[in-house]
Structures are given as structure tokens and as C-alpha cells.
Backbone as numpy.savetxt, mean C-alpha at the origin, in Angstrom:
# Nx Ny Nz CAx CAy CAz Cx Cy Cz
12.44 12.37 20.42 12.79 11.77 19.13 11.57 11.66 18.22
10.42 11.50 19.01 9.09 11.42 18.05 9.22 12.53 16.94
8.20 12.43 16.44 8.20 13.33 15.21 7.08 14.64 15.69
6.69 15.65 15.51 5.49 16.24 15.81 4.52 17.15 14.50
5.70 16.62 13.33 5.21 16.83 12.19 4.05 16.91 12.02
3.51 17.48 11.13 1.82 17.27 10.53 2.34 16.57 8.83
1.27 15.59 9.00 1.41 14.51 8.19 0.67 14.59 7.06
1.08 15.14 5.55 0.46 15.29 4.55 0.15 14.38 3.42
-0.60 14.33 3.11 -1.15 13.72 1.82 -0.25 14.16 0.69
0.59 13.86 -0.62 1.30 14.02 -1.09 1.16 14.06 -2.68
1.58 15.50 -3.50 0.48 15.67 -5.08 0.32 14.68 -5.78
1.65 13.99 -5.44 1.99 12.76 -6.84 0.42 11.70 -6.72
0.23 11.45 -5.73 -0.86 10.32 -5.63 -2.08 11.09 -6.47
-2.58 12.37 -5.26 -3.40 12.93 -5.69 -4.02 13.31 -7.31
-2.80 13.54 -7.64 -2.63 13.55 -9.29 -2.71 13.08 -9.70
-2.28 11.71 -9.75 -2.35 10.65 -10.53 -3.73 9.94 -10.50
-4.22 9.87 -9.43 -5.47 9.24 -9.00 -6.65 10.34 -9.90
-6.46 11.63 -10.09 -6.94 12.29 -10.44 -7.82 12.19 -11.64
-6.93 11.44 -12.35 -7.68 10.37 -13.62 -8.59 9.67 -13.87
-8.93 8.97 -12.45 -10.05 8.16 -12.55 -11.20 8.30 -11.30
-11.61 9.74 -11.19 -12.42 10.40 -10.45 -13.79 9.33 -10.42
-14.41 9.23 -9.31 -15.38 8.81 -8.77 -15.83 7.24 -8.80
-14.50 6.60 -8.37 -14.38 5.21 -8.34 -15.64 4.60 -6.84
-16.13 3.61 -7.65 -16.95 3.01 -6.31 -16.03 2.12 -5.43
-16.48 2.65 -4.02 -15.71 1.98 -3.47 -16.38 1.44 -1.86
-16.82 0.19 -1.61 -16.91 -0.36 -0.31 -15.99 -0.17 0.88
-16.47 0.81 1.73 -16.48 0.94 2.95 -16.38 0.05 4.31
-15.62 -0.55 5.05 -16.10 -1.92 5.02 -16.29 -1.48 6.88
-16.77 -1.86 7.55 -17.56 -1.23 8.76 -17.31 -0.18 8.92
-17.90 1.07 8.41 -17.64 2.20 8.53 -18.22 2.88 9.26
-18.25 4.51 10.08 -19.28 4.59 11.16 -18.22 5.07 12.33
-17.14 5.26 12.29 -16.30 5.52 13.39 -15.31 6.58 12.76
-15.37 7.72 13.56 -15.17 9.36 13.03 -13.81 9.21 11.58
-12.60 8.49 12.17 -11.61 8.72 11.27 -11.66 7.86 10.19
-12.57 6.48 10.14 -12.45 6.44 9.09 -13.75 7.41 7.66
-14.55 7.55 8.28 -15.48 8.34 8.00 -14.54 9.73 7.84
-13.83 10.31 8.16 -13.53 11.07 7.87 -12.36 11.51 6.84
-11.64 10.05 6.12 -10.57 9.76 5.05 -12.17 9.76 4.28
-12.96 9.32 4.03 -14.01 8.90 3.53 -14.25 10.35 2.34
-14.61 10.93 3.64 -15.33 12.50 3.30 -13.54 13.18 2.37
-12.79 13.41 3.08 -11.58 14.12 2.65 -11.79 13.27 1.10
-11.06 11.65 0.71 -11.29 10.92 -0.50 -13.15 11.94 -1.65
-13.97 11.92 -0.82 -15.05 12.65 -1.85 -14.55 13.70 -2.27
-14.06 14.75 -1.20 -14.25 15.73 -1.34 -13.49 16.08 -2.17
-12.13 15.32 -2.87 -11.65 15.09 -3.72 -11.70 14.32 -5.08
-12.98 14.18 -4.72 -13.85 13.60 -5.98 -13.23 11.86 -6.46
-12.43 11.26 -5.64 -11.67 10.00 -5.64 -12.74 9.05 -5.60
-13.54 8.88 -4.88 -14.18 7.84 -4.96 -16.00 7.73 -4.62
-16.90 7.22 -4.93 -18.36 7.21 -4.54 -18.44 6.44 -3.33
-18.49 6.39 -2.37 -18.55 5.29 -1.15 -19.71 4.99 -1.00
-19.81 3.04 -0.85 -20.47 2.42 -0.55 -20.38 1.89 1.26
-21.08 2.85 1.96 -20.89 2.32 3.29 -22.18 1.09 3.65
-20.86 0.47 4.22 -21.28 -0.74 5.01 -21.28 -1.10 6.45
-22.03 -1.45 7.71 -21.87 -1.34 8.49 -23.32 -0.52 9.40
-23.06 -0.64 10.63 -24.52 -0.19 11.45 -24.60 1.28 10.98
-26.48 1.26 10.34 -26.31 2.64 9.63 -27.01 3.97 10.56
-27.18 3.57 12.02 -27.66 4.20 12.79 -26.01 5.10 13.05
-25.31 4.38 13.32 -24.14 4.84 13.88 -23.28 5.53 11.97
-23.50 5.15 10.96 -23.36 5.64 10.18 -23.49 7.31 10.00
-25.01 7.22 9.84 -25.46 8.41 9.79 -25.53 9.35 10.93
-25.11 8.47 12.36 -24.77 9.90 13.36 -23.41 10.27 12.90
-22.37 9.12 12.73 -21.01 9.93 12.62 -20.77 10.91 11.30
-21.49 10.86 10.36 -21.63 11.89 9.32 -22.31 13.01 9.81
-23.50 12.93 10.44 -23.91 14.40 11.32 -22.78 15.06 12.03
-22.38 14.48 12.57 -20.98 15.04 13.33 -20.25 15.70 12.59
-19.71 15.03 11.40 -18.55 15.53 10.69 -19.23 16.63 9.37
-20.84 17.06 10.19 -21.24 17.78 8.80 -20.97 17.34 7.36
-20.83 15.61 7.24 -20.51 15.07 5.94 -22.08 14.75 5.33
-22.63 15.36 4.62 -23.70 14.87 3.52 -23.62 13.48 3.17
-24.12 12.59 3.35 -24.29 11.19 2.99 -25.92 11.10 2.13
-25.94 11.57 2.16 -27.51 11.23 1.57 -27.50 10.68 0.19
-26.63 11.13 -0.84 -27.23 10.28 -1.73 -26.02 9.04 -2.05
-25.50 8.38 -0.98 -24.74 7.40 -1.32 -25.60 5.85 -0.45
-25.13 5.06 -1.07 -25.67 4.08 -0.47 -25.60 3.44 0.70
-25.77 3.00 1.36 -25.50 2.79 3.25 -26.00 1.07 2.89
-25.38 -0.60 3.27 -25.64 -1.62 3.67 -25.84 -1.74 4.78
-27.25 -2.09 5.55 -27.18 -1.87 6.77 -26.56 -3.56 7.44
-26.01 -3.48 8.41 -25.14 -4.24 9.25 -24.20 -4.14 10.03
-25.20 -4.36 11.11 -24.51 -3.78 12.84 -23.55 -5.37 13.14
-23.55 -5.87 12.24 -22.20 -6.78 12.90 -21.23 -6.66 12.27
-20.30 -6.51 13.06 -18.62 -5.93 12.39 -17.83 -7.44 11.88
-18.30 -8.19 12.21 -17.31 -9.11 10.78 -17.90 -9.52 9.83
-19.45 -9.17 9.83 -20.24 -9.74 8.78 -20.12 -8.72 7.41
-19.91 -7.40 7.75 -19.43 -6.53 6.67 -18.24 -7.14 5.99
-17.01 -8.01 6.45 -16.45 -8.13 4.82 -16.75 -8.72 4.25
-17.58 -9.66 4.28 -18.08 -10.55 2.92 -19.10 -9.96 2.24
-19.63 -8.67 3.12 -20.63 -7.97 2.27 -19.49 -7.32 0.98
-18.40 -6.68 1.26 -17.75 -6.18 0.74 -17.38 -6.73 -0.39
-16.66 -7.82 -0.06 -16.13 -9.12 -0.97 -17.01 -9.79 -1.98
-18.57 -9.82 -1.50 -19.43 -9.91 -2.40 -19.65 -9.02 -3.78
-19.97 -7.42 -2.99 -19.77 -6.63 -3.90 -18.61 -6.22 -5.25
-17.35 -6.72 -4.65 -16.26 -6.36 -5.64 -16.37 -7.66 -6.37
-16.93 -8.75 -6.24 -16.79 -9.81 -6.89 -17.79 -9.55 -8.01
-19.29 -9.16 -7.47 -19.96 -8.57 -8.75 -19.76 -7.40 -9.46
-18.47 -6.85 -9.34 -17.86 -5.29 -10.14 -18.81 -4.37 -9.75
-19.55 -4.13 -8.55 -20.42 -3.32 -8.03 -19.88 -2.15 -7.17
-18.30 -2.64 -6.44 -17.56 -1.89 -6.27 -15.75 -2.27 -6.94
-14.99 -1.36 -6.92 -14.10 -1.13 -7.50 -12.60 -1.47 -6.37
-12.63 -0.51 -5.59 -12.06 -0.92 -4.40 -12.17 -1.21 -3.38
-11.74 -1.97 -2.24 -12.03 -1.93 -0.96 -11.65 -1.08 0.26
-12.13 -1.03 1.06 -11.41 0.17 1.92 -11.75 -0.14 3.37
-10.60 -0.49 4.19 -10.74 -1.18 5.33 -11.69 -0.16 6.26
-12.40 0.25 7.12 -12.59 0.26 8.58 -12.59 0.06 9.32
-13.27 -0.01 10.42 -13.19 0.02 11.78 -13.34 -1.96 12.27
-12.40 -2.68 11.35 -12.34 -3.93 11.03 -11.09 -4.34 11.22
-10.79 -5.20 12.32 -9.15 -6.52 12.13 -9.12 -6.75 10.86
-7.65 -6.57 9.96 -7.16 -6.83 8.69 -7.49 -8.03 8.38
-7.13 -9.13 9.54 -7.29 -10.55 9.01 -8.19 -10.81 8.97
-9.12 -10.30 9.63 -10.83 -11.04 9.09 -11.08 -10.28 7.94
-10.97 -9.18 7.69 -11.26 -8.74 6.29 -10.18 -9.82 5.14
-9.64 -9.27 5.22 -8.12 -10.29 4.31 -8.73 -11.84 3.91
-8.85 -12.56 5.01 -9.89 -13.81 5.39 -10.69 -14.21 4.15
-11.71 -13.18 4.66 -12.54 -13.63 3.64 -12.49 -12.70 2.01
-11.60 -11.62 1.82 -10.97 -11.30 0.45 -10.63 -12.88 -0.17
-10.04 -13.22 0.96 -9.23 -14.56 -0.01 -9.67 -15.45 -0.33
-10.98 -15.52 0.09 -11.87 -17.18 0.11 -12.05 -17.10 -1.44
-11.67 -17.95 -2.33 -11.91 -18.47 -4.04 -13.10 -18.74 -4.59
-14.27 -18.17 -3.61 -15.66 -18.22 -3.97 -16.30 -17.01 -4.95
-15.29 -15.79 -4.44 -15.53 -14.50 -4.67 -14.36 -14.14 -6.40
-13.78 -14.84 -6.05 -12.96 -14.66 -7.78 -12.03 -13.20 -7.52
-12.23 -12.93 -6.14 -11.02 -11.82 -6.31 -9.47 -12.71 -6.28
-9.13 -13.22 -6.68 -7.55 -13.88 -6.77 -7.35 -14.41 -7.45
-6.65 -14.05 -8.45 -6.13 -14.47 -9.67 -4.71 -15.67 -9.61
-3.74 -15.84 -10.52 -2.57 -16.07 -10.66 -1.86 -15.87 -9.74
-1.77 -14.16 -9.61 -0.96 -13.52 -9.51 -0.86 -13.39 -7.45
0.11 -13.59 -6.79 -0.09 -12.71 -4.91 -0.41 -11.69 -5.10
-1.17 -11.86 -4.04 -1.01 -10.18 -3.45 0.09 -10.04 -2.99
0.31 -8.37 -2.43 1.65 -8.16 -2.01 0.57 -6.36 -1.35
1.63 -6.07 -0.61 1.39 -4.86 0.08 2.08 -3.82 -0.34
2.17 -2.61 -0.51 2.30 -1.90 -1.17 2.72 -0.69 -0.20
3.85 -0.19 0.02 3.87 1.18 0.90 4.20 2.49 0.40
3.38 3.84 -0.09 4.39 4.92 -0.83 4.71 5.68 0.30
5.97 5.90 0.89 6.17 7.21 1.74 6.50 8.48 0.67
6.28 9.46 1.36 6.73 10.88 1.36 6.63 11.78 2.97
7.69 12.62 2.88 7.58 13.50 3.99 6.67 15.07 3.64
7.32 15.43 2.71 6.61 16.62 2.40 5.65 16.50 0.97
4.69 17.14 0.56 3.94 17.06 -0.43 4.56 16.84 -1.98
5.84 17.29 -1.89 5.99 17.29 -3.50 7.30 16.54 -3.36
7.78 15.34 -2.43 8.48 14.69 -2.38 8.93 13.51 -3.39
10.06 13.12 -3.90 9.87 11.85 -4.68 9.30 10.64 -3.65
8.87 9.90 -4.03 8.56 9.04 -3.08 9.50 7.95 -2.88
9.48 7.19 -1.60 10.25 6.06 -1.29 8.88 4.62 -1.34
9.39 3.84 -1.76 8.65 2.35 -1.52 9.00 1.24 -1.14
7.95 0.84 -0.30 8.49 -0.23 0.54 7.32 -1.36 0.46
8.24 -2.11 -0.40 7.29 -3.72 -0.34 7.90 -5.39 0.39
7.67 -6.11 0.72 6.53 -6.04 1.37 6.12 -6.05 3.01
5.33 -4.77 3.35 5.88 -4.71 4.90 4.41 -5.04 5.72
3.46 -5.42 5.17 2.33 -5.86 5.77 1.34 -7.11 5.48
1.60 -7.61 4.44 0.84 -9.07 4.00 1.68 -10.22 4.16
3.04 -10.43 3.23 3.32 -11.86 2.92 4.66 -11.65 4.36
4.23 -12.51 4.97 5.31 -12.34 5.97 6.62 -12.80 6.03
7.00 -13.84 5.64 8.23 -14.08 5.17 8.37 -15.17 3.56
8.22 -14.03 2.97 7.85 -14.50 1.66 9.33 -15.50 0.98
8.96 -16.73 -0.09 9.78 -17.23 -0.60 10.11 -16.68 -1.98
11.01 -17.11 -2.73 11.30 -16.46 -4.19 10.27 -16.72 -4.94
9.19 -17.63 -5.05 8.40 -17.34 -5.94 7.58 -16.15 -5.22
7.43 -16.08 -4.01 6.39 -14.80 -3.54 7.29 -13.21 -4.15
8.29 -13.44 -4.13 9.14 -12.41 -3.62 9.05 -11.70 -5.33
9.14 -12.99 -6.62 8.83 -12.54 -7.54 7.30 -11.86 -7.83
6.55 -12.47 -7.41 4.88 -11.98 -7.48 5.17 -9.97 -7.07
6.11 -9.94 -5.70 6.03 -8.65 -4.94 6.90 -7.69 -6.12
7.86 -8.16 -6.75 8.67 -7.48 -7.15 7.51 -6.81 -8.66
7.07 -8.26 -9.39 6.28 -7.51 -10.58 5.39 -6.82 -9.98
4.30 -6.98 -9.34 3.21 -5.77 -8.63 3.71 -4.43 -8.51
4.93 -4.51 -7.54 5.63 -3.21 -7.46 6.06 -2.43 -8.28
6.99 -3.16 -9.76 7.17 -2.44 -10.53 6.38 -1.89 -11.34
4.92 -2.62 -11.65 3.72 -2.08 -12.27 3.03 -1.03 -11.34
2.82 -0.91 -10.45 2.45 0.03 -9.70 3.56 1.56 -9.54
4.53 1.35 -9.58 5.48 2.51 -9.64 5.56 2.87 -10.80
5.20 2.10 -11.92 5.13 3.03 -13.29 4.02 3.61 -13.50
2.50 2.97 -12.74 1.26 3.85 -12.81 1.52 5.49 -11.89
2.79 5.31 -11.28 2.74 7.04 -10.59 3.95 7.15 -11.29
4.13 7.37 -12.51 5.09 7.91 -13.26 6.57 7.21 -13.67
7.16 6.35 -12.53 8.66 6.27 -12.26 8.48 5.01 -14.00
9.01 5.64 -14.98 8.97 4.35 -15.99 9.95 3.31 -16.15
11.36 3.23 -15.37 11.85 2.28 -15.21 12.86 2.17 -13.13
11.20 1.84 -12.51 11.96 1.72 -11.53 13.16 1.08 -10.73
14.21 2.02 -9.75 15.35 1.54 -9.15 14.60 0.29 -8.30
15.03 -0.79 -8.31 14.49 -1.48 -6.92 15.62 -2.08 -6.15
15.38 -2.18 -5.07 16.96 -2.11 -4.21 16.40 -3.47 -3.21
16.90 -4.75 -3.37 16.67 -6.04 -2.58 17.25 -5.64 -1.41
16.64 -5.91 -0.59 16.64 -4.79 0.85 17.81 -6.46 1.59
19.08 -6.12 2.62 19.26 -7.10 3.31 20.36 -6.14 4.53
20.98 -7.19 5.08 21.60 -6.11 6.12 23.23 -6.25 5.38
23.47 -6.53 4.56 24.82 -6.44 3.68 24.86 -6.05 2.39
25.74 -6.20 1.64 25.64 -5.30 0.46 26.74 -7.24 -0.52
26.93 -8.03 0.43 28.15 -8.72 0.41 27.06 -10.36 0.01
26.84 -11.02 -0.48 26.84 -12.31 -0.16 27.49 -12.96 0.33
26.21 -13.19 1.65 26.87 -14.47 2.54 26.33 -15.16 3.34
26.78 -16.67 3.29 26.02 -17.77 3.28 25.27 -17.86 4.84
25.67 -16.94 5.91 24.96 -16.65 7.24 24.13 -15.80 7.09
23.40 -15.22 6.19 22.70 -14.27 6.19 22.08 -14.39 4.94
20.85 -15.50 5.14 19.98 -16.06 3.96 19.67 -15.01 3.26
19.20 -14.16 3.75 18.25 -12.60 2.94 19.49 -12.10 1.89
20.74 -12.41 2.00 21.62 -11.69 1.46 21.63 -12.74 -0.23
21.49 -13.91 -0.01 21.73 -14.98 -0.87 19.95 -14.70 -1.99
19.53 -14.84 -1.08 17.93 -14.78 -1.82 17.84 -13.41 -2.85
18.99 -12.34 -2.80 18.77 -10.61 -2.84 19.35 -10.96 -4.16
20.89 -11.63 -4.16 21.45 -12.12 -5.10 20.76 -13.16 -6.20
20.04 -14.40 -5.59 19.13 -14.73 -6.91 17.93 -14.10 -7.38
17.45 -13.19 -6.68 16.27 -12.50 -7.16 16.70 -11.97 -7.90
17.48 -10.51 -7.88 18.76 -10.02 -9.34 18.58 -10.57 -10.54
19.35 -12.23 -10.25 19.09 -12.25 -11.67 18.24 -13.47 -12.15
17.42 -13.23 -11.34 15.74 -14.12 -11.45 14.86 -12.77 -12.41
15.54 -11.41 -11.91 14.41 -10.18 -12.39 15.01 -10.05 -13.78
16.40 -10.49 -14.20 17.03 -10.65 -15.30 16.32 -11.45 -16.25
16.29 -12.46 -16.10 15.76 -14.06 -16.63 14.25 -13.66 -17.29
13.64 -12.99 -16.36 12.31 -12.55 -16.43 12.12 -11.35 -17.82
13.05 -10.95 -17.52 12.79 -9.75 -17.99 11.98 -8.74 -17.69
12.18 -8.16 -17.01 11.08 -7.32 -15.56 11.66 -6.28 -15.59
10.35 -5.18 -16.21 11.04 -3.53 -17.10 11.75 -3.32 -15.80
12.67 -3.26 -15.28 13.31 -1.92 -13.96 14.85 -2.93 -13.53
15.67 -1.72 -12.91 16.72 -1.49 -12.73 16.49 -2.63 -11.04
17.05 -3.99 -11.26 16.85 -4.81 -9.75 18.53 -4.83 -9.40
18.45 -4.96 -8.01 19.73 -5.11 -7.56 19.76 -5.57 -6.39
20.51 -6.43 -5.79 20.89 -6.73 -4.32 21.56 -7.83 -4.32
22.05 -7.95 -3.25 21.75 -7.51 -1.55 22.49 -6.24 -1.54
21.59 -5.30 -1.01 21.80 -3.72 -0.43 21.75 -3.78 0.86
22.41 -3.33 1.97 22.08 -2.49 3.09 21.82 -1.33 2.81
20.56 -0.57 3.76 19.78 0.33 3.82 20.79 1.73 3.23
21.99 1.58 3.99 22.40 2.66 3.86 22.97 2.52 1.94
22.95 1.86 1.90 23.71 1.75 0.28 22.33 1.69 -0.66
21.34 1.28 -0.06 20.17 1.61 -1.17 19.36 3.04 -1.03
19.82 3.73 -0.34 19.41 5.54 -0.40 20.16 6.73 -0.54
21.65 5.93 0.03 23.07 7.19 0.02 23.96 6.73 -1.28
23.90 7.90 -1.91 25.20 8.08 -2.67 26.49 8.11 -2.55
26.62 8.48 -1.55 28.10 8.83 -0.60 28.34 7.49 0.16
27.18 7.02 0.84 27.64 5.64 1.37 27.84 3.87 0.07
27.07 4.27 -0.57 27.40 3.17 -1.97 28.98 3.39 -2.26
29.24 5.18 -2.84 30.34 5.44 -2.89 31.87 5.14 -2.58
31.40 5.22 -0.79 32.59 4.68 -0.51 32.97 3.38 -0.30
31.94 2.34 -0.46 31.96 1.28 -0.52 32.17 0.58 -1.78
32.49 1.83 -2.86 32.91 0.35 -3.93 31.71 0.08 -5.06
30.24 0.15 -4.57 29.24 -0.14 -4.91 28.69 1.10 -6.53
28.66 -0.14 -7.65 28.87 1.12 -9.03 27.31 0.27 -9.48
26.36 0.44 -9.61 25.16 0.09 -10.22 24.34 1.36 -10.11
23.40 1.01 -10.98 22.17 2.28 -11.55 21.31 2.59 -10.02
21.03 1.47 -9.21 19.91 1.62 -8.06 20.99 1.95 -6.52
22.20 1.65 -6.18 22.51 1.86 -5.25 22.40 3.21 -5.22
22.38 3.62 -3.95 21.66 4.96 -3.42 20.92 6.18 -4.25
20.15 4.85 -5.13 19.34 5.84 -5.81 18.02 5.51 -5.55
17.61 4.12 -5.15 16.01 3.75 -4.84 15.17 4.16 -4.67
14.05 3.62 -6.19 12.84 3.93 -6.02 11.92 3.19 -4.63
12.33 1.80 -4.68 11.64 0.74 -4.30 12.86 -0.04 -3.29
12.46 -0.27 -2.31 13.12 -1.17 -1.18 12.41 -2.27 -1.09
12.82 -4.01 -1.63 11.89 -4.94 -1.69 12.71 -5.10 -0.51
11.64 -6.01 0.65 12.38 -6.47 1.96 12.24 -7.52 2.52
13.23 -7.91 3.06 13.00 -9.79 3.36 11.66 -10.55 3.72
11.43 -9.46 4.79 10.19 -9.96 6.17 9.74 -8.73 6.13
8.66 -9.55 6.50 7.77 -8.12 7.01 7.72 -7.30 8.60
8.53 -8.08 9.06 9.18 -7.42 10.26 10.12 -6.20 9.86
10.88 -6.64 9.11 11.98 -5.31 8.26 10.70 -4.28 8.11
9.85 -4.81 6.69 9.60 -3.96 6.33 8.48 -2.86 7.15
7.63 -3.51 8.06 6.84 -2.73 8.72 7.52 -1.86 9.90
8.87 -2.21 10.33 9.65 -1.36 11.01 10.23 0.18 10.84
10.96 0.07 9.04 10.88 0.76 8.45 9.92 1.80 8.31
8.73 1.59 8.16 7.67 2.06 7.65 7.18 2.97 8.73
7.34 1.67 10.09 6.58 3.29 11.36 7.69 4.17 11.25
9.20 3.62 11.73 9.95 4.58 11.73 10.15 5.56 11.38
9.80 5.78 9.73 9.60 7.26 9.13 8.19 7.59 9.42
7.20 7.25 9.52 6.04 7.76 10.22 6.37 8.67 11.37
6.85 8.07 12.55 6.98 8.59 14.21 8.25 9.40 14.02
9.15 8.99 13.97 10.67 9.81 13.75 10.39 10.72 12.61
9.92 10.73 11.40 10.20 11.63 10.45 8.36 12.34 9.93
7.86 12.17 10.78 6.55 12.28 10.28 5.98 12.23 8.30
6.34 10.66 8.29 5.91 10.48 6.44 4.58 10.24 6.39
4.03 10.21 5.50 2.95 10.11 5.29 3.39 8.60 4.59
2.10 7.94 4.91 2.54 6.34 4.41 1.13 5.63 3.94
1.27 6.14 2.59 -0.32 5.38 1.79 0.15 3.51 1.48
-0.62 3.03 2.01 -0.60 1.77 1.83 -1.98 1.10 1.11
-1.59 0.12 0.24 -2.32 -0.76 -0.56 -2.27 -1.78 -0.79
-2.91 -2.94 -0.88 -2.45 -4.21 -1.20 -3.38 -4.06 -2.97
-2.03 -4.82 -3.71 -2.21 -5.13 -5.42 -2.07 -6.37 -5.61
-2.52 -6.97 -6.48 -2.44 -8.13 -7.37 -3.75 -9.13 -7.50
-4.73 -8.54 -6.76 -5.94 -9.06 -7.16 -6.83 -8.65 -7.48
-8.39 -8.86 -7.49 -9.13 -7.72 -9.02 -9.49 -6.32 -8.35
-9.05 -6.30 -7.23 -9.52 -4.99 -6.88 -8.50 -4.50 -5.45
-7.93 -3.45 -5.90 -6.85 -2.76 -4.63 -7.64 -3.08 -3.41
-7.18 -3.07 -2.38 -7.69 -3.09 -1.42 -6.56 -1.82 -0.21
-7.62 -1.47 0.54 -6.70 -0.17 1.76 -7.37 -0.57 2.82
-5.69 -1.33 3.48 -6.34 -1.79 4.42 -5.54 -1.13 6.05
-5.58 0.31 6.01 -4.34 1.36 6.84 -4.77 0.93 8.12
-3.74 1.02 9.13 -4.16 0.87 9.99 -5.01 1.66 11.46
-5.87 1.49 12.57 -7.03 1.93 13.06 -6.10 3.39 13.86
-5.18 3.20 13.58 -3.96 4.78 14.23 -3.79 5.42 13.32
-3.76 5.72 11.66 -3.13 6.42 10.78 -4.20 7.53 11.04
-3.00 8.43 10.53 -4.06 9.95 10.18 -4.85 10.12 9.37
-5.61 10.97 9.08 -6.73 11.24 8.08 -6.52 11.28 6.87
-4.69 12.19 6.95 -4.47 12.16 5.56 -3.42 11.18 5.09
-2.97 10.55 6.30 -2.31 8.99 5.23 -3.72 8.21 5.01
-4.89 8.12 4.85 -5.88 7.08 4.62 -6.05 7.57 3.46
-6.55 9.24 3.40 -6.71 9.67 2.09 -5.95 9.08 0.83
-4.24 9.30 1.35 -3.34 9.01 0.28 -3.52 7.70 0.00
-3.98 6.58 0.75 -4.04 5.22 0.58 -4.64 5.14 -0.32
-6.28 5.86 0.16 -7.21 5.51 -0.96 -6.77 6.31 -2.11
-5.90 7.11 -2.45 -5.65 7.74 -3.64 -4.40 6.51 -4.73
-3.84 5.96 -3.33 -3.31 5.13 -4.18 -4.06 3.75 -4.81
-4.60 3.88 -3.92 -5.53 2.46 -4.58 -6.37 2.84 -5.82
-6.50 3.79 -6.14 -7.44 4.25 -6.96 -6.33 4.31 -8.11
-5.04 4.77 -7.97 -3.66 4.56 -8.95 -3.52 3.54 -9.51
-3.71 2.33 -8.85 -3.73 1.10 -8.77 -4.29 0.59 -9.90
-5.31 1.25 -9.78 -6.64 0.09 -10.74 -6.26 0.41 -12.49
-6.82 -0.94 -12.93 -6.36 -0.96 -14.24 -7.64 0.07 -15.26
């Protein structure tokens, strides 16, 4: 059932990111082949200047290895692996770098100290996590928020996820995105909270006035099939048309997410938005070229 696909990086990002060539970006313990090696692929695409951080003995062997030229980028030396994110966090706080970019680092200690209110990366606004799949390169994309930060987010979170998302799907083109309130019914009902919450978000995104097409409670199959909305009755602009799958938990949503990874081999650029600087924080298993696409999306990202 696995997938044995080869897992591509996908134009739309690439393209789009294409715009804002040679973004600085902190490295955050870097020094270990794959991420060093999204690193090199991201240059070699002219995406970003990397600021590596992290032991620079082991730096500069794993670039010998990968025949990657490092020489004229900057290297922070620091052989302790949790002391690099606040090096990081420092840097984006003085606009010295632009984005962040996880390595060979636990999310939550990086995340941790992103969040500490010393550094001024956090605004108003949540963060929220950010997922673009595609299977093949010139795919429309599917999105899935939020399947890795807010874990079981409330309606004010859920609003924070929904505006991020829709601003981010119009920076890769989509100008009035479908978003489909992800639940396991299509029905309100009072045993199945996610279904009730799908329904006031609707017309919470109404109230708001929030450019894109919101709708729910969807089941999966009614927020991607035409034929299954169809026979169900279901007549709105987003049923089985979705740009965007907002999702209860992040259990849903990170399920989702491997699933088309392993079963369908997608490529799955992930980002977290809503504070002064994207952050990619993929995880220590993704391929070379879902990191690439991450960092291509994060680089989409930025204002």
C-alpha cells in the first residue's frame, strides 16, 4: 500500500517564490546531510542566502561531502543543539534574517523559544501551520491547515488559521480561495462538536468578511468529490471543489497529511505563518525535495 513514488518539489511554489530570490535565512542546527542538503537544492535555486548555525566543524565536513561550496556564507559557531534557536530567534528579531528553517532540532524547543515575547516575533495575530500538497509537479494544490501547531484549536484560533490561510493561498495565486471546514459530516450535529464549530465558523467568515468562498461542516469526501457532494444534495461554490481543508485537530490534520505522503507519494511543503517571519519547521524524515518546497513556501509567505 506504501507509496514508492519519487517525491517532487512542485512549479507553483518554485515560481512563485521565484520573486523574491536570495532571502536570508537562519539555519537552525544545521550540519546533518539532509538538512544541508534542502539547504544546497533551496541555493541552488537561488531561494535563499543561508545563515548556518550550529557546530561548524561538523558544518563544514557535511558540505565537503555534499561538494556544497559554503565559503562565502556565514557559519554561527555552536556545538550545542538547543542553544542554536535562540541564536536564530535573535537574529530574525534583529531583521538579520528573514526566515527560519528548522534542522537537525525538536520543533518544540525551537517553537519554545520563537515564542518567548522578548524577541518581538509575535504579533496579534496566531500562528497557524500551513500544509501545500501536490503529487505531481504541475498539480493544483490541496491545503491543509491546521495539522501541526495549534492542536485543538478554539474559534478564536480557528479564525486566526482561517485568515493566515486565506492570505497565503492568494500569495500562490488562488484569488478567492474554496475553504472547506473539515468534520466527519456534512450535517450539524449536536454529538459531533467539530460539526457545530464548522457551522459557526461559516458564518463567523461571513461577519468578518474574509475574501474566500468558507463552508462547513464537510466530510472529506464532499470537500474534494463532485460526484460525492452531488449525490448528497450538497449545492455550494467549495463542496468538492477545495482549495483549503481547515481541520478540527491536529490529529485529523497531520493524519491526512502523512497519508498522502506514504500512500500517494505528495510532496508536502509545510510552514508556519502569522508571525514576523515564516518559519519551516519539516520534519527530521521528509525528503530533500519536500524541505526544498517548504522553504520555497516560506519564502511565498513573506510580505
Amino acid at each position: 500500500m506504501l507509496s514508492n513514488k519519487e517525491i517532487l518539489c512542485p512549479h507553483n511554489l518554485l515560481d512563485h517564490s521565484a520573486k523574491k530570490k536570495g532571502v536570508k535565512a537562519a539555519i537552525v542546527n544545521a550540519g546533518k546531510p539532509l538538512a544541508m542538503l534542502s539547504v544546497q537544492d533551496a541555493v541552488n535555486e537561488k531561494l535563499i542566502e543561508p545563515v548556518f548555525i550550529g557546530d561548524k566543524k561538523e558544518i563544514i565536513k557535511c558540505s565537503e561531502d555534499l561538494t556544497f561550496d559554503i565559503s562565502q556564507y556565514e557559519i554561527i559557531d555552536e556545538p550545542v543543539e538547543n542553544n542554536t534557536a535562540a541564536i536564530a530567534a535573535k537574529l530574525a528579531s534583529e531583521n538579520k534574517v528573514r526566515i527560519i528553517v528548522k534542522g537537525h532540532i525538536h520543533t518544540d524547543i525551537l517553537m519554545k523559544e520563537v515564542l518567548k515575547r522578548d524577541y518581538g516575533l509575535i504579533g496579534k495575530t496566531r500562528l497557524s501551520h500551513i500544509w501545500h500538497l501536490t503529487i505531481n509537479k504541475d498539480d493544483k494544490p490541496l491545503i491543509i491547515t491546521d495539522g501541526a501547531l495549534n492542536v485543538l484549536p478554539n474559534m478564536k484560533t480557528k479564525l486566526h488559521i482561517l485568515r493566515n490561510v486565506v492570505d497565503f493561498s492568494k500569495r500562490i495565486g488562488i484569488e478567492k480561495p474554496k475553504v472547506a471546514i473539515l468534520s466527519a459530516t456534512e450535517e450539524v450535529i449536536e454529538s459531533v462538536p467539530s460539526s457545530m464549530e464548522a457551522a459557526e465558523l461559516t458564518k463567523l467568515a461571513k461577519f468578518e468578511n474574509i475574501k474566500a468562498d468558507v463552508f462547513g461542516p464537510l466530510a472529506f469526501d464532499n470537500c474534494i468529490s463532485k460526484k460525492s457532494a452531488a449525490i448528497k444534495g450538497i449545492k455550494n461554490n467549495v463542496a468538492g471543489d477545495a482549495d483549503v481543508l481547515l481541520v478540527p485537530s491536529v490529529e485529523t490534520g497531520n493524519s491526512l497529511v502523512k497519508m498522502m505522503i506514504y500512500f500517494c507519494g505528495a510532496c508536502a511543503a509545510g510552514v508556519v505563518v502569522g508571525g514576523k517571519v515564516p518559519i519551516v519547521i519539516t520534519s527530521r524524515s521528509d525528503e530533500a525535495q519536500a524541505r526544498l518546497a517548504s522553504i520555497a513556501a516560506a519564502v511565498v509567505a513573506l510580505d
